[in-house]
Steps between C-alpha positions, in 0.01 A plus 500: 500500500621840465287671189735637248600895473264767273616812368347791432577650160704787686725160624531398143583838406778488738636179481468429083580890430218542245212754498160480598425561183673214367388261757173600425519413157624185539224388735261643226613288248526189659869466548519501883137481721445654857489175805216687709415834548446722813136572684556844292540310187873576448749228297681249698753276274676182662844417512524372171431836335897564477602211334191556259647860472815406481419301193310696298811756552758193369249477207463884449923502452426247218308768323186291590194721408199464845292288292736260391621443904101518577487241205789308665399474823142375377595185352352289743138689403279681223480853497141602370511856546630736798360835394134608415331777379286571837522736827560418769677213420728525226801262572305162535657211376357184425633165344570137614709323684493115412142421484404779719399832436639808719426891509722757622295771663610828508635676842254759574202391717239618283666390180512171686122460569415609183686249269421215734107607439568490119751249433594237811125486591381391146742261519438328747143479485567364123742237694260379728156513308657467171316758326575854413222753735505840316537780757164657628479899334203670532419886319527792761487880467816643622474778768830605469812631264810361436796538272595198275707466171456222265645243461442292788257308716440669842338376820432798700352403850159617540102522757235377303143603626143519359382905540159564614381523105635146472783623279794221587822739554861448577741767647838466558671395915751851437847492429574197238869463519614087531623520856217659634358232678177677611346560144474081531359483861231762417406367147232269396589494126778561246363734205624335220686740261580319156846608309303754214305657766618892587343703787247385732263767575199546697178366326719272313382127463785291647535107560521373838652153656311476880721317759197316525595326208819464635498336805 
């Protein structure tokens, strides 16, 4: 059986004639969704993205707003929500299809790890055991600084380690941004930044989630 073609987004740039940009957005908000990706972590949409495309465009001419097509072409599911106040992670979406649930993780590595951690893990431990396992935090001195506005819940990546005066303190892996896959493979912990907290700084008291709560 011959597997069927993928395109990169530069392919359905070219062949649809919208922008990034606008391709982007659409996969953000649920209206078309990426087949695979590539080892770098890079889209891939099946063959069916045009005629998806295609559609919303038909809809778009009948001065359609995005959320009524998204609203359209969700009929055969529930839409719970498909944006959240959190970084990384932002464009989840989560609702039902029939009896079963489904989450739509975002595209970034990181952001992907994360939400599955907080959100598709829970889950399915509540699916299987039946009962609701509140995530393991533990109170940690922060050895580093880092810039946050409120207003959202943040997962930065971080070491945890007990000092020589038996002080329990977390620093962060380095740079924090969603793609950068080696804040994850360094960590041991997400610091746990709820939405009305500001600035972390050194000597600050900080929650912490272990991995070895995890997994």
């Amino acid at each position: 059986m011959v597997p069927p073609k993928l395109y990169k987004i530069g392919e359905v740039m070219r062949y649809s004639g919208l922008s990034r940009q606008m391709i982007h957005n659409y996969t953000v908000i649920g209206l078309i969704s990426a087949a695979d990706r590539t080892p770098a972590g890079h889209r891939l949409y099946g063959e069916d993205v045009f005629t998806r495309l295609q559609r919303i465009r038909g809809l778009q001419r009948e001065e359609m707003t995005l959320q009524e097509i998204k609203g359209l072409l969700e009929r055969v599911g529930r839409m719970r929500f498909w944006k959240i106040a959190m970084k990384p992670g932002r464009p989840l979406t989560f609702g039902h299809l029939g009896e079963s649930l489904f989450f739509g993780l975002p595209g970034n590595p990181v952001a992907v790890m994360v939400t599955f951690y907080q959100f598709v893990q829970p889950a399915l431990l509540k699916l299987v055991t039946g009962r609701e396992q509140p995530p393991l935090l533990i109170e940690a001195e922060a050895a580093c600084r880092l810039r946050k506005r409120p207003g959202r819940t943040e997962f930065p990546r971080g070491v945890l380690a007990r000092g020589e005066d038996g002080v329990l303190r977390v620093d962060l892996t380095g740079r924090q941004g969603s793609g950068v896959l080696r804040s994850m493979s360094l960590a041991n912990c997400f610091l746990v930044l709820p939405p009305e907290r500001g600035d972390l700084e050194p000597g600050d008291r900080v929650l912490v989630q272990p991995f070895a709560g995890l997994v």
